[in-house]
C-alpha positions in Angstrom: 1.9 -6.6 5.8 3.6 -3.8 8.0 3.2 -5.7 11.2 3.8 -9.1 10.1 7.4 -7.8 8.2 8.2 -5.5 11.1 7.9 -8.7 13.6 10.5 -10.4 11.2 8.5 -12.5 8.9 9.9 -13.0 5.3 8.6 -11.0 2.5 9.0 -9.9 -1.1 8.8 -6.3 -2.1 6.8 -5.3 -4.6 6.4 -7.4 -7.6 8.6 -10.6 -7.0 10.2 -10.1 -10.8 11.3 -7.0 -10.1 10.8 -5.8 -6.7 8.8 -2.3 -7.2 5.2 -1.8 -5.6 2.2 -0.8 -7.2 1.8 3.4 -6.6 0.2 4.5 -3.7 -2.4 6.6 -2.6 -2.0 10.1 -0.5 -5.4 11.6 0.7 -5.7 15.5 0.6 -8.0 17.6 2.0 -8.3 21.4 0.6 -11.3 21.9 3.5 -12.2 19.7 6.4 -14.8 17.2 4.8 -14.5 15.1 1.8 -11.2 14.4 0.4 -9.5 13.2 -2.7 -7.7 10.3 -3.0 -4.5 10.9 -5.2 -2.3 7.8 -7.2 1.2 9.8 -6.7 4.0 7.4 -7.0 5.6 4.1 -5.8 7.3 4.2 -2.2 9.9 1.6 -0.4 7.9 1.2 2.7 11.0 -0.2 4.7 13.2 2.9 3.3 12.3 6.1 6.3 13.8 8.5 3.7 11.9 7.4 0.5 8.3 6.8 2.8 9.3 10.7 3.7 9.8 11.7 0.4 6.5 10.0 -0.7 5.1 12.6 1.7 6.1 15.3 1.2 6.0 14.9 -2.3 2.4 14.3 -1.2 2.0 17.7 0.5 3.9 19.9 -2.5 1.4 18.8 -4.8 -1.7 19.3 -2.7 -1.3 23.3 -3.8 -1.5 26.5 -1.2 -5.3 25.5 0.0 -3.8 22.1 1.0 -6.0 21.4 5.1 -4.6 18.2 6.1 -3.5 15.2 4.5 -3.4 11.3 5.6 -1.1 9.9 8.4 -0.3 7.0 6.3 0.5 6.0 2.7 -1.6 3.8 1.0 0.9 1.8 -1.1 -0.5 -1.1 -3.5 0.9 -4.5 -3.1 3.8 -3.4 -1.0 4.6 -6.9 0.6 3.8 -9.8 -0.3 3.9 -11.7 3.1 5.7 -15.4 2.9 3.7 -18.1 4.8 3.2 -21.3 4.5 1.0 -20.9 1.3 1.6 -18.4 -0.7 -1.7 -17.6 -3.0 -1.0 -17.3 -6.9 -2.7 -15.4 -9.3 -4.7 -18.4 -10.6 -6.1 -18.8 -7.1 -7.7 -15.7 -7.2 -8.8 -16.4 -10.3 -10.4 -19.7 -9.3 -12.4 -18.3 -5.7 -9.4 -20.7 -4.6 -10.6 -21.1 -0.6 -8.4 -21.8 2.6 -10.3 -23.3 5.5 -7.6 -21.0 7.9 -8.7 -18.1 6.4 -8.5 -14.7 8.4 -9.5 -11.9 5.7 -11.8 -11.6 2.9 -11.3 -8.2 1.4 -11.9 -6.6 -1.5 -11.7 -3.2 -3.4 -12.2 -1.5 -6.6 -14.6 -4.1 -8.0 
């Protein structure tokens, strides 16, 4: 959704009842190899100083053996892109499907 609402298409933030995203995810790494995945916090993705905050939050609790960390914030349901559909809850629910469809993704199931 960063592209599409940086190139000026509408959007809601977060949740459309009361605008506030889902938390997001800042990788760590103590050592170069595997990392964890932490859930920190929510982050305005269109605010510079809260996305900064969000990271360096990120970094202060990655403790003093803290490698390297993620370029980018993971945040959940950030946007919600406005087309010319806009897919509901019960058409997820139903396998609702779009014969225009670009995407099939999914995660955590």
């Amino acid at each position: 959704g960063d592209v599409a609402a940086f190139a000026g298409a509408p959007f809601v933030l977060g949740s459309e009842h009361n605008n506030v995203p889902l938390w997001y995810a800042n990788r760590r790494q103590a050592a170069p190899g595997p990392t964890q995945s932490v859930f920190q916090s929510t982050v305005d993705v269109t605010n510079i100083e809260d996305y900064t905050r969000s990271v360096h939050v990120g970094l202060r609790t990655g403790g003093d053996k803290l490698h390297d960390h993620q370029p980018y914030l993971a945040p959940r349901e950030s946007r919600h892109i406005w087309g010319d559909v806009v897919t509901t809850l019960t058409d997820h629910l139903t396998f609702r499907e779009w014969e225009d469809v670009i995407n099939i993704h999914r995660s955590n199931t």
